[in-house]
Structures are given as structure tokens and as C-alpha cells.
C-alpha positions, 0 to 999 in steps of 0.5 A: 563780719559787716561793718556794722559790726567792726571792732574799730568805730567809724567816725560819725561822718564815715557813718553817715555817708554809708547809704552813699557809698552803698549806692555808688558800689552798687551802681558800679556793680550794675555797670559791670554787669553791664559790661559783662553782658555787652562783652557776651554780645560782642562774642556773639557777634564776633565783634571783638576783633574790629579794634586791632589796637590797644590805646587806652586813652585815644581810643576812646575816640571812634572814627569821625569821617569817612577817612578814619573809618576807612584806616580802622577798617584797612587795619581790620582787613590785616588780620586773620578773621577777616582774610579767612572768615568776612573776606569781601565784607563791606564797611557798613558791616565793618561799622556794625561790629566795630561799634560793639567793641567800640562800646565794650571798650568805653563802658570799661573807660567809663566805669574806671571813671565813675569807680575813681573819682567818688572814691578819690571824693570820699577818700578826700573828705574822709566819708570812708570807713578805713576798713573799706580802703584796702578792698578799695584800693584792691578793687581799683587795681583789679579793674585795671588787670582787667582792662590789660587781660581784656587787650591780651584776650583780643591779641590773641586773635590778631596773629595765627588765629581768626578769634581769640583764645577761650583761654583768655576769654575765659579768664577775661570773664572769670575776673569780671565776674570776680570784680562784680562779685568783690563790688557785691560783697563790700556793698554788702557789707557797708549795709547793717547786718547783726549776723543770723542764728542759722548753723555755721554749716548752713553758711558753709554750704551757701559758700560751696553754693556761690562758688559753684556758681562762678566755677559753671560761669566760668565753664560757659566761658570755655562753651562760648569761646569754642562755639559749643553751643552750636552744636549738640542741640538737644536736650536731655540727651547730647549727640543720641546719648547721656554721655556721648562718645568722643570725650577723651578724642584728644591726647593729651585727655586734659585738653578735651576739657578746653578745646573739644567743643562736645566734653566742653558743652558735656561738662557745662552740662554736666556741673549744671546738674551739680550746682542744682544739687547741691543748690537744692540741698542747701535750700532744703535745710536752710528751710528746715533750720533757718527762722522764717523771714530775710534767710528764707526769703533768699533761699527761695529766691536762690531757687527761682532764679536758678529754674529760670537760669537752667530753664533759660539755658536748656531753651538757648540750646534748643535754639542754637544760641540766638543773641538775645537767649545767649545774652540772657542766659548770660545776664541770667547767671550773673544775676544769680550769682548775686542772689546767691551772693545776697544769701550767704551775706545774710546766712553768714554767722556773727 
């Protein structure tokens, strides 16, 4: 239901002020896509072991001479990756990726800033429908989960191991892309919106739509954590066949869905296929049940996009996963995601 639609009135100022507080939620939602995307480069880069320190404040501080650089690259010298993997690299490689990280780090600083301080002003000056303030508070407190899950990510690479975790880099990511997801929907629904005619099922199916979505982002997590995607590099077919063998190599079985680079790009292949399905079935009756205008419109979009995407990811394959296709492919998704979010908000019934 939008907020247009409450059963609780909202003062007249609260009503006023809506345009501004769906440009600022947006803007924030832009920064985390931002953010998301920066974060795929610093993985493509291996960047996200340069900092070996968790200091939320200082930190926003990067080295100022020559001696600070020289500290923050003895303590990078400590750990695995660059003992087993960039052993002999010289400071200036050292800078290249420390700026990465480094500015992984700030943008995530600098969006707690900018979600914080408008909030606290609307909050203050009463511009804030109450029904919003608990999604707020909500959103807030996710963003902080997601600044500590991103320093458990990175410690798991500074001990045993010369990277981190998919694990975690997969749960990293899964929260950030919930957080723009969150952002999304409440700026949705801060905009006016009378419900549409369509079918409750049709608004059923652009939800199993969006969640496969996430679920096949969340997959391509596991893909970039595990470097799946520097291998297998064809297309249709995976290792000279439709379905390779070795994807139950390991034992226990579970553990080839996470750890063996071929089931892990294999099944990020395979749901990709589900999600089309499914996407275009859902397209297709929205065309056939839905009145022509803002729902149709979406649904045509929705397929666009998500070619483009499938287009995009074949061709990152072929490639062997350059950085600038790895890092589209995973704007490409995010960005679909929001269309497909865009779509159920106006397919939604009252």
C-alpha cells in the first residue's frame, strides 16, 4: 500500500515535503549502487585486503606522506595475499589498490552521513510521515550491520587465507543490495500511487520475479568470490558439455554449491535460465491482462533490461571477466532489480 493510501492522515507539512524526501531516498539508493559497484572493482582488483584495519572513524583518513604510506604497506606486507600472491610488489602498486579499498571505505562513511543527517532534519522539523519512521530507523541500523559485516568479510583474509571468504563477500553483497532494495520500495512508496486493476496473481508473479532476481545476484556472489568466472569460458555449452561432470566432486555434495568454482558458475548459469522463464512468463500475461499504459510500459522494460543483462553476461564470460564487463554486468543486475522492483510497485493491487 502507498502512502498516498494510509489510513492515517499526514500532516500537511509531512505532505509537503514528500518530493524531498523521495529525492533524498533515491539519492541515497543511487549511492548505494554506487557503492556496490565500487565494491565489485575492488574484488576485481583484489583491493580488499590493502587495509588490514577496522577504524571506523580514523580511518577516514588515508596516508598523508611517504612514512604513512610506508606503515600502511608494512602491515599489508603481514598477511597472506601479499606473502603467498604480490610478494615483491612495489608501493606504487601497493597505492593503486589501497585507494580502492580506500574509497569502498569513504563512500560507505559518506552515505551514513548523508542518510543520517537529512533524517535527523526531517525528523526534527516533523517533514516525516510516522509511518516512515520505522523503515527509517530500520534502514539506518541495516547500514551500520553492513559497515561491520563488511570488516568480518575482510578479516577473513587476513589470517589463513589470501582472500576473503565467498561466504561473507556473498552476504556482504546480499545486504547491500537489500539496503538498495529497502531504499527503492520506501521511495516507492512516498510517491502517489492509487493501486492498479491487474490480477492479484500478476502482482504475485512480479514478486517471485524480484526475488529471483536477488536470489541470482546473490548467486554471482559466490561466481565472484571463487573466481568462477575465469574459467569455463564458453557458451552454451560449460567445459564440452550442457551439464559438465564433476559437480558433485566434493563430499560432502552441499559443498560443491559454494566452494567448487565449476557447480558454482554451472548453477549461476543454470538459474539465470529460471529467472528468463520465469520473467517472460510473467511479461507475457502482464501484456495480456494489465490496461495499456505505466504497467505495460515496466513489463516491456523488465524484458530489456534483463536481454541487455543475459547479453552482457554471456559476453563478460567470453571475455574472461575484464573489469569493466565484470563491473557492468554487475551494475547491469542491480539496475535490474530496480526495474523489476518499479514493476511490482505499480503492478501491487490496493
Amino acid at each position: 500500500m502507498s502512502v498516498d493510501a494510509l489510513p492515517i492522515a499526514a500532516s500537511e507539512r509531512a505532505i509537503a515535503a514528500r518530493p524531498i524526501v523521495r529525492a533524498w531516498l533515491f539519492s541515497i539508493a543511487f549511492l548505494v549502487f554506487a557503492i556496490v559497484v565500487v565494491g565489485g572493482a575492488t574484488r576485481l582488483t583484489d583491493s580488499g585486503l590493502s587495509i588490514t584495519e577496522w577504524l571506523p572513524l580514523l580511518g577516514a583518513i588515508p596516508p598523508l606522506n611517504e612514512a604513512d604510506w610506508l606503515v600502511a604497506f608494512e602491515k599489508y606486507r603481514q598477511i597472506p595475499e601479499y606473502q603467498l600472491v604480490n610478494k615483491g610488489m612495489s608501493l606504487e602498486a601497493f597505492k593503486f589498490i589501497y585507494w580502492w579499498e580506500w574509497g569502498h571505505r569513504f563512500l560507505g562513511r559518506f552515505i551514513g552521513l548523508a542518510f543520517f543527517v537529512p533524517f535527523v532534519w526531517l525528523l526534527i522539523t516533523k517533514r516525516l510521515e510516522k509511518r516512515l519512521i520505522p523503515h527509517l530507523l530500520c534502514l539506518f541500523v541495516l547500514g551500520g550491520l553492513q559497515g561491520a559485516l563488511g570488516w568480518y568479510m575482510v578479516s577473513s583474509g587476513l589470517v589463513d587465507r589470501v582472500d576473503v571468504s565467498q561466504y561473507r563477500l556473498a552476504a556482504h553483497l546480499a545486504l547491500a543490495v537489500a539496503i538498495f532494495a529497502y531504499l527503492l520500495w520506501t521511495a516507492f512508496n512516498v510517491m502517489p500511487h492509487k493501486g492498479s486493476d491487474v490480477a492479484p496473481a500478476s502482482a504475485q508473479g512480479a514478486l517471485i520475479v524480484c526475488v529471483l532476481i536477488y536470489v541470482q545476484i546473490v548467486l554471482g556472489a559466490f561466481v565472484a568470490g571463487l573466481d568462477a568466472g575465469q574459467g569455463y569460458n564458453t557458451w552454451p555449452k560449460m567445459d564440452g558439455a550442457f551439464v559438465p561432470s564433476g559437480l558433485l566432486a566434493m563430499e560432502p555434495a552441499w559443498r560443491n554449491f559454494f566452494e567448487s568454482a565449476l557447480t558454482v558458475q554451472f548453477v549461476h548459469r543454470t538459474f539465470a535460465y529460471v529467472v528468463v522463464v520465469a520473467a517472460l512468463w510473467h511479461i507475457a500475461r502482464a501484456f495480456r491482462t494489465a490496461p495499456e499504459g505505466a504497467v505495460q510500459l515496466s513489463a516491456g522494460l523488465l524484458g530489456f533490461v534483463m536481454f541487455l543483462q543475459v547479453g552482457l553476461g554471456i559476453w563478460t564470460l567470453l571475455a574472461r571477466v575484464p573489469i569493466s564487463l565484470g563491473l557492468l554486468h554487475q551494475a547491469g543486475a542491480i539496475v535490474l532489480l530496480g526495474v523489476a522492483l518499479w514493476h511490482l510497485h505499480l503492478v501491487r493491487t490496493k
